[in-house]
Steps between C-alpha positions, in 0.01 A plus 500: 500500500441807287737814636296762694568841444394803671608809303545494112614743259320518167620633180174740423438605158106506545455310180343183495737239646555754814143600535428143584787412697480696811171343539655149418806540748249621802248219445801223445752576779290776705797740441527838534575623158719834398436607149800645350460748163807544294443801319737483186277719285180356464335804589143457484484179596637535840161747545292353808709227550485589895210496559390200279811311680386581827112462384592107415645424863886625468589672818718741386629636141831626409588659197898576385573737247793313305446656190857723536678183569360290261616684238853596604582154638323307263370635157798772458712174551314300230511767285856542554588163405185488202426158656150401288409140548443304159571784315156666583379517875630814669466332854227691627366251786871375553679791608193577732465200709850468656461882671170394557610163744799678673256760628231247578818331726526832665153542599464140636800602745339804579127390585672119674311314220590132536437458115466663124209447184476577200221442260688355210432205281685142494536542175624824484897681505355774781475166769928477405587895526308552832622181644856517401535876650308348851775313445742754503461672800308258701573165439311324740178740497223220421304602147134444461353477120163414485476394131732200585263397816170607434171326345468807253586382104410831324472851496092430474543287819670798667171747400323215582670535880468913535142496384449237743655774808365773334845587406556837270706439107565696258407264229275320392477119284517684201816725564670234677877565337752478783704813499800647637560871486806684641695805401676298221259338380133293491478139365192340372385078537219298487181462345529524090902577560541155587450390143814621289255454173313785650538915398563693822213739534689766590246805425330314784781457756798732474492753765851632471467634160318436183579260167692653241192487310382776704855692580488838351607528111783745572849364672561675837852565542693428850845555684641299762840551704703271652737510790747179533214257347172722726235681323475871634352736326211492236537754235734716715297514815698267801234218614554327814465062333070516654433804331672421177326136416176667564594728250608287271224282572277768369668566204513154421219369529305828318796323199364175505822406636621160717234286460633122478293198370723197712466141546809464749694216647382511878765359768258243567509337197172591267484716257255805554337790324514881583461834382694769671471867518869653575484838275754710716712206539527420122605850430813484777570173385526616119648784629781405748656222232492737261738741732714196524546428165753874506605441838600151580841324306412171276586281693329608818248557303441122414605347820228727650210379235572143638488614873151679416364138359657315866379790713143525383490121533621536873247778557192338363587180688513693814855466559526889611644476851786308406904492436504459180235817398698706739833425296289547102365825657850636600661375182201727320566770752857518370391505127296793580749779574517649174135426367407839542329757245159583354299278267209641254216239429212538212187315647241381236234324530693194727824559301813664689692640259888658526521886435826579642726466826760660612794425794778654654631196590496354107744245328336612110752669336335727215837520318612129527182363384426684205549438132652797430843599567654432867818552667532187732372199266765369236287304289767291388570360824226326482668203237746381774199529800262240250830288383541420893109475565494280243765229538300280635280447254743525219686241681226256522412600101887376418434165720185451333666539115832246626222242562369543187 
């Protein structure tokens, strides 16, 4: 017998999956439904989502400002550790989703909803990330994803269903790329994307910032400062982290910066195609490794590269809420103390460039590293250091030769 529930929480973003879905869940299980809007910068898009939820049959809407926490507890983190998955994806959509269902947890305790839904795909990562932070903090709170249960097959089915109820969209067959914008970030899928042999038509659907085709000629020139691994200020002026990735985001994208062209490795096993807008998040990331590179020992400074590559595995997986990302992020915590000090940038047209950084907190030595005179290098010791660095391989030269 198929579970009955009376009050569900949805996961409202008032794009197409959700529009549908409050509709779905009333007519299926004859539920009351609680639309839930995370706002973690999407700005315009969260614009008459009340109404239009409440419009469709939800009978009540709650929206939660995150966008503070979100980027102290989870981007400033990221950043912190420069955790990029495959060596391009900035994590946009990952570091969103696990804020996104411990809150949803929250409001299901609050309203005495017997269950939780999100409108993700079966053949998505989102489904994992959601699910696995449920998990987290309420482990036997029943989940309800329509894509894995219901007769719908494609996104024209689902316009298909809202036309059908005289349901509202944004969109339209012809503009039917599934998005996902947040503060850090908007991703791009679906129609032409899905072929890899296809050119992105990105004059057609960046909104973050422009190509570098049409960035300005002439480099703008930035400063960013760093406390123990956090951005804080923006050419001198203190930023709270909101008010300093719009900023950058600006700047960015007017540079052509952070646009990414990605067929990724998905947790569920296929390979699929992308393009993703991060311009303010490029720049810290360029930014905060370059701060490292003056502030952090050698060998620190590797271990940490191959924590980044295990980390940004974890958090694209949806591993956030778990032992072993608590330890990585306090190991990175405790490589942070010193990375403090003020990095210049050159943006042109998509390139960041170095112009210049500066640290209290900095291990360069001027006087030791250059070629001219010094008073705490004795070149010569440098014979006995290689003779010793080298035994090993003259040794196994002089085994080589006795065989001979």
């Amino acid at each position: 017998m198929e579970k009955i529930f009376k009050k569900v929480v949805l996961a409202y973003s008032g794009g197409l999956d959700t529009s549908i879905i409050i509709a779905w869940l009333k007519e299926t299980y004859g539920c009351e439904v609680v639309a839930v809007a995370a706002n973690v910068g999407q700005k315009d898009e969260l614009d008459g989502l009340e109404a239009k939820a409440l419009a469709t049959g939800a009978s009540q809407y709650i929206e939660l400002d995150l966008k503070k926490e979100f980027v102290e507890d989870f981007i400033f983190p990221a950043v912190k550790a420069n955790a990029v998955y495959e060596g391009k994806y900035l994590l946009g959509t990952s570091l969103a989703r696990p804020i996104i269902g411990k809150k949803l947890v929250e409001v299901a305790k609050e309203v005495g909803a017997d269950a939780i839904c999100h409108g993700c795909t079966g053949k998505g990562n989102d489904q994992v990330r959601f699910e696995l932070a449920i998990k987290a903090f309420a482990p036997d709170m029943p989940i309800i994803a329509p894509w894995r249960v219901w007769d719908i097959k494609s996104r024209d089915d689902e316009i298909d269903y809202a036309e059908a109820r005289n349901i509202p969209l944004k969109i339209n067959r012809e503009t039917n790329y599934s998005k996902d914008k947040n503060l850090w970030h908007l991703s791009h899928e679906g129609l032409d994307l899905e072929d890899p042999a296809n050119e992105p038509k990105y004059d057609e659907i960046l909104e973050l910032g422009v190509s570098p085709e049409q960035a300005p000629d002439k480099p703008t020139y930035i400063e960013i400062t760093f406390e123990k691994g956090i951005p804080v200020a923006l050419n001198g002026e203190k930023m709270d982290g909101v008010a300093l990735i719009e900023a950058l985001n600006k700047v960015g994208g007017a540079n052509g910066i952070g646009i990414i062209d990605m067929v990724e490795n998905r947790l569920v096993g296929m390979k699929s195609r992308g393009v993703y807008e991060t311009p303010g998040g490029t720049i810290l990331y360029k930014a905060h490794a370059d701060l490292e590179e003056i502030t952090i020992d050698k060998y620190t400074q590797h271990f940490k590269q191959k924590i980044a590559l295990e980390l940004a595995d974890i958090l694209y997986n949806g591993y956030w809420y778990s032992p072993l990302t608590e330890a990585l992020n306090a190991f990175v915590d405790k490589t942070q103390e010193n990375v403090n000090g003020t990095v210049k940038l050159k943006l042109y047209k998509g390139n960041i460039i170095g112009a210049g950084m500066t640290s209290d907190s900095t291990l360069y030595s001027e006087q030791t590293a250059s070629f001219g005179e010094d008073e705490d290098y004795n070149q010569a010791d440098s014979a006995g250091f290689i003779n010793l660095y080298g035994l090993p391989i003259k040794m196994i030269a002089q085994a080589k030769a006795k065989k001979a």
